[in-house]
N, C-alpha and C positions, 0 to 999 in steps of 0.2 A: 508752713509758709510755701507760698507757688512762687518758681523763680519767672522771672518774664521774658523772654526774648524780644528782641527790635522793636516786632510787629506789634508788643502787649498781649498778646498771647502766653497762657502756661505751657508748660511744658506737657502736662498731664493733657491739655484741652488738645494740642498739637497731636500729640502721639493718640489721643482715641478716636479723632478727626482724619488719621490716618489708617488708624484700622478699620473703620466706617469704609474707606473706601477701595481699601483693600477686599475685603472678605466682598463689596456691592460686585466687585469685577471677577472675583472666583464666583460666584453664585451664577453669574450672567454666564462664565464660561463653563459653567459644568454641563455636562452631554442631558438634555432631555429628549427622550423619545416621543416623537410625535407622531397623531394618528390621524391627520386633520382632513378630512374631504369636506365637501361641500353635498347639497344634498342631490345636485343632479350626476355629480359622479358617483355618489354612493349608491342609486339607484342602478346605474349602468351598468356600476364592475358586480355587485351585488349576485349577478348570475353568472359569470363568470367563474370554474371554477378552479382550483389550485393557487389562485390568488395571486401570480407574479406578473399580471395585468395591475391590480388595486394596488402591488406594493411600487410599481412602476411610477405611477399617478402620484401616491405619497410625497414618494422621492423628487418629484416635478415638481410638487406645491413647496415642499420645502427648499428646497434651490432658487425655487420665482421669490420667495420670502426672504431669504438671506441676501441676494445681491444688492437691494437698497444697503441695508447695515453694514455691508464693506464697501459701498460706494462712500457714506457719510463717512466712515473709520477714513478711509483716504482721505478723502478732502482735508478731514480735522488733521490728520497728519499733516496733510501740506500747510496747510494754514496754520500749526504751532511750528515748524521748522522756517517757515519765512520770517515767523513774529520775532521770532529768537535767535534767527541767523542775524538779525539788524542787530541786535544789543551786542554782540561778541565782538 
């Protein structure tokens, strides 16, 4: 037998519903390396040789890529501290 909390929810549905989104946000946060150019830098650096030109560029594309996803991560911050600063 499943015991039910409040919501009707088991307990079991509760706690795997939580490790669903547990492991979603360690997966999101584990380090992937990336190699990403586009093809008119890849062409450019491509002659270039020692390489700490193309790793330069990498490191660009990946920083212009990341600032949207802590811009949203704010917001949502701000926006769950306002919602729940009202209820307390």
């Amino acid at each position: 037998m499943r015991t039910k909390d409040k919501k009707g929810k088991g307990k079991r549905e509760k706690g795997k519903s939580l490790q669903i989104v547990v492991f979603t946000i360690a997966y999101c946060l584990l380090p992937i390396a990336s190699k990403a150019q586009c093809a008119m830098c890849r062409a450019a650096l491509e002659s270039e040789e020692g390489g700490v030109k193309a790793e330069a560029v990498n490191d660009g594309i990946v920083y212009l890529m990341a600032i949207p996803y802590v811009l949203v991560g704010i917001l949502g911050y701000a926006i769950y501290k306002m919602r729940y600063a009202n209820k307390k």
